[in-house]
C-alpha positions in Angstrom: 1.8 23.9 2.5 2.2 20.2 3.8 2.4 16.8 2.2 -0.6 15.2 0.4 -0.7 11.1 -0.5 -1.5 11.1 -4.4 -3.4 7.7 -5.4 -4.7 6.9 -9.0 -8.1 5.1 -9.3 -8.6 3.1 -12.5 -12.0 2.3 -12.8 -13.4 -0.4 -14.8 -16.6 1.0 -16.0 -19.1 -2.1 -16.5 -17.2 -4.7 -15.1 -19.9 -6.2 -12.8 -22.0 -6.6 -16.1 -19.1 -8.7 -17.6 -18.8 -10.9 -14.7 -22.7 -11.7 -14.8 -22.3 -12.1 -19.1 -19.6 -14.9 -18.1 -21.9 -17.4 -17.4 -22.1 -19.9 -14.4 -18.5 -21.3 -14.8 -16.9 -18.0 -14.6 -15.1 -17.5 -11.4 -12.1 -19.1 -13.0 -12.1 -17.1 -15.7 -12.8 -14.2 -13.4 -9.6 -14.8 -11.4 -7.5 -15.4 -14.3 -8.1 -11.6 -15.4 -7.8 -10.1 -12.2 -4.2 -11.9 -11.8 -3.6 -10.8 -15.3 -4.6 -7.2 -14.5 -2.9 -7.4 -11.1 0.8 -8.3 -13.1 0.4 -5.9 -15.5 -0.1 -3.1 -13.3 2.2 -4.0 -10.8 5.2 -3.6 -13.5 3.8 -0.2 -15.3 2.9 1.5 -12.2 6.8 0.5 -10.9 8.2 1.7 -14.3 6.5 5.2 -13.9 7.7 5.6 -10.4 4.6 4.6 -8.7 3.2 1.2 -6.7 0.1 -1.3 -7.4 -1.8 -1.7 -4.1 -3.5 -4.9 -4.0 -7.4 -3.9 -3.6 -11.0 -4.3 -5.0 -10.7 -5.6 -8.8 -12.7 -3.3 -9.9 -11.2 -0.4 -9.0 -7.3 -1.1 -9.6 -5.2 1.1 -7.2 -2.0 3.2 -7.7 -0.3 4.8 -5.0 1.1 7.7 -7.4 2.8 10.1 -5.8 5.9 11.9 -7.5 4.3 10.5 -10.8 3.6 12.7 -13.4 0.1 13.0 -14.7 1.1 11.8 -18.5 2.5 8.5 -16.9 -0.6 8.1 -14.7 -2.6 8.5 -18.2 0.2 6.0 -20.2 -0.7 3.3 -17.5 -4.4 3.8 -18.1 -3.7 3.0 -21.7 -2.0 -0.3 -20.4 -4.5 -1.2 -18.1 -7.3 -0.7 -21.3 -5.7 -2.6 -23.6 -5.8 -5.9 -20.9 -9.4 -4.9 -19.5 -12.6 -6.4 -20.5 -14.7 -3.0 -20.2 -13.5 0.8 -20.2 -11.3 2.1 -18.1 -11.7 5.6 -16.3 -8.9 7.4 -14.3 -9.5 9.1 -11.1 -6.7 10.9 -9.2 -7.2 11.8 -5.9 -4.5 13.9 -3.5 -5.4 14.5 0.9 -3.3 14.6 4.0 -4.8 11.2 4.5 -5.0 8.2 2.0 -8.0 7.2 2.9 -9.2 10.7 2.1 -7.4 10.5 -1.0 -9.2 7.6 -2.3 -12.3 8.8 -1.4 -11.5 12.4 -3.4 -10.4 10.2 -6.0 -13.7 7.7 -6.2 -16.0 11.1 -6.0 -14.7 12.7 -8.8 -13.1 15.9 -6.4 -9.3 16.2 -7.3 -6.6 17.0 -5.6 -5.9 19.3 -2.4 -3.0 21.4 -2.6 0.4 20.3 -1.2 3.8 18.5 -2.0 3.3 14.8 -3.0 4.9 12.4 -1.0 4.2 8.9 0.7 4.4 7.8 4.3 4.3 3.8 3.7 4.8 1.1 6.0 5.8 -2.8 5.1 5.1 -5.7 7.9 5.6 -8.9 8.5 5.4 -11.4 11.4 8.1 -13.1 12.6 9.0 -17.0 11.8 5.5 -17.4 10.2 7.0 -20.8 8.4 7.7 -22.0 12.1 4.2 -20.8 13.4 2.8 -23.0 10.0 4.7 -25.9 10.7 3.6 -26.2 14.6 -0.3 -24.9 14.0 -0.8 -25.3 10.5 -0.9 -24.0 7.4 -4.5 -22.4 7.9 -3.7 -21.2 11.3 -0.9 -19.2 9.9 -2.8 -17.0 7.4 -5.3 -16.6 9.9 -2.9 -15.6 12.4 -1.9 -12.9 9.1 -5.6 -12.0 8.8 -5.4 -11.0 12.8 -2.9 -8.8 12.4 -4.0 -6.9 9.2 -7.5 -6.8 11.0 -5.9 -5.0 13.9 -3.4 -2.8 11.7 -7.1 -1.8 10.2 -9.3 -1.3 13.1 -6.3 0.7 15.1 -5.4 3.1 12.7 -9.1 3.6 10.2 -10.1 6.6 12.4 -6.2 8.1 11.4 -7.4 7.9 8.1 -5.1 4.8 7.0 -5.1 2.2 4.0 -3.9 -1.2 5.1 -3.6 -4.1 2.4 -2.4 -7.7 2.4 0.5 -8.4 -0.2 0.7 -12.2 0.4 2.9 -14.6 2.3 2.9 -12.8 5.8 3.1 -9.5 4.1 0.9 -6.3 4.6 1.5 -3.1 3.3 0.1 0.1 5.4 -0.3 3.5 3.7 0.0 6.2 6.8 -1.1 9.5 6.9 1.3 12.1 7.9 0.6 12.5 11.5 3.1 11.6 14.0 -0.3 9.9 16.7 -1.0 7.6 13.5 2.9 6.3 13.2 3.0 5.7 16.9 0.4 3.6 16.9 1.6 1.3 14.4 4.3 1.4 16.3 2.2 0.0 19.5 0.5 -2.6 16.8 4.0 -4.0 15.9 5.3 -4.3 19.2 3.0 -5.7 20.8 2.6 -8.3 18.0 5.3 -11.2 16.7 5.6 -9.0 14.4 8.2 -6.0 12.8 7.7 -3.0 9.9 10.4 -1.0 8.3 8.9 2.6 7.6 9.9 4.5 4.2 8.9 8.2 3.7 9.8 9.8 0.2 8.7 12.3 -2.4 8.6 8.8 -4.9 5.7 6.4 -4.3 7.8 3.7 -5.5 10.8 5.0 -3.4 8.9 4.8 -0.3 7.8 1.7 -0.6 11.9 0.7 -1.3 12.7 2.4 1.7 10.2 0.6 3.9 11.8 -2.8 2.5 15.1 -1.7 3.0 14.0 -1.0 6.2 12.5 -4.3 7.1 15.2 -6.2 5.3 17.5 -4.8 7.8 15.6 -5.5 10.7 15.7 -9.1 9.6 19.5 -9.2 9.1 20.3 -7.7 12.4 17.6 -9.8 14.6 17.9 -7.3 17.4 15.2 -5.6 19.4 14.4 -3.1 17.7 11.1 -4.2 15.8 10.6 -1.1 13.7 12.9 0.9 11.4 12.5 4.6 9.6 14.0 5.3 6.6 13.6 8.5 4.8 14.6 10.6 1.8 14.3 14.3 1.3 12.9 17.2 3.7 10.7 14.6 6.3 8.8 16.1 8.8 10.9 16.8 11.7 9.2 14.1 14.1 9.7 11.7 11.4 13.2 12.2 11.2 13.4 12.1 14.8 12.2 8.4 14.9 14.4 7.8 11.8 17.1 8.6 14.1 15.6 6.9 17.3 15.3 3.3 15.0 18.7 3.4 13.2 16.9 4.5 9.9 18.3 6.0 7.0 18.6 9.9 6.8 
């Protein structure tokens, strides 16, 4: 049995209908209760050992694996009592998290396998330089490039890639050693680095990835990308683990 990405999809049942009920002069209002939502989330679904992923605002989405299924429910309770309409949970597990989600949205469960989380966290290099010499818009476009080329390279692999803000995007990988390497060829071929986490925990992964990254920074050597993992990786993972100075 292998390792399945767990993600939990909180659906807000209605919520077009509210947006329309809102009135002309609603955007603001709009965007005020999608940070709100966005806030809340992000602390409950850390507290229960899982990770908001910044994504459509009517579907609020948990990368959730390692977290047990009456913490998944306690955060829908959260998420209800902030929500303008209903809220519905959908959990979906796959080899991929892009089949996850989709097993989520449709209602079809889980597959069978040990939870864990593949997860990468990028940034580009001196982005505050880049800013200062081409400008401020130039620099989140230069961001949009890179998540747009994270996306188109690794979609067929069966990959989620969001933006988190400032220069940073957040990549959920399936567990397949082709899909890691090219990142890999993304990152390096780009002003760019990624530290790599891989654990049973959602939230640990995502830790690990930073930790990852932070050390990258703090060195300023060549090496652009860095695996750290926790617990029984797969063996070509704890290879490059090895290979990048990454945590075993």
């Amino acid at each position: 049995m292998g390792f399945v990405v767990r993600l939990a999809l909180y659906v807000l049942k209605g919520y077009r209908e509210w947006t329309e009920s809102l009135g002309e002069d609603r955007e603001w209002l709009i965007q005020s209760k999608q940070g709100e939502l966005h806030s809340m989330t992000s602390v409950e679904a850390a507290l229960a050992g899982g990770i908001a992923i910044p994504f459509r605002h009517d579907v609020i989405l948990v990368a959730a694996s390692g977290v047990p299924g009456f913490k998944l429910e306690a955060l829908k309770a959260a998420i209800s009592r902030v929500s303008p309409v209903p809220v519905e949970l959908r959990i979906g597990c796959d080899e991929t998290p892009a089949g996850a989600l989709d097993r989520g949205f449709r209602g079809e469960g889980c597959k069978e396998g040990s939870d864990a989380l593949l997860l990468a966290h990028v940034d580009i290099d001196d982005i505050t330089g880049f800013a200062a010499e081409h400008g401020l818009y130039a620099s989140y476009l230069r961001i949009e490039e890179l998540r747009y080329k994270l996306v188109d390279s690794l979609s067929d692999y069966g990959a989620l890639v969001s933006y988190l803000g400032g220069d940073n995007i957040i990549v959920l990988l399936p567990f397949d050693r082709d899909a890691l390497e090219t990142l890999i060829d993304v990152v390096e071929s780009e002003d760019a680095k990624a530290g790599i986490g891989f654990s049973y925990s959602a939230r640990r992964a995502a830790s690990l990835a930073t930790k990852c990254l932070d050390s990258i920074r703090r060195l300023r050597g060549e090496n652009k990308v860095r695996v750290c993992i926790e617990g029984e990786a797969p063996s070509w993972l704890r290879v490059y683990a090895w290979e990048t100075g990454g945590l075993l």
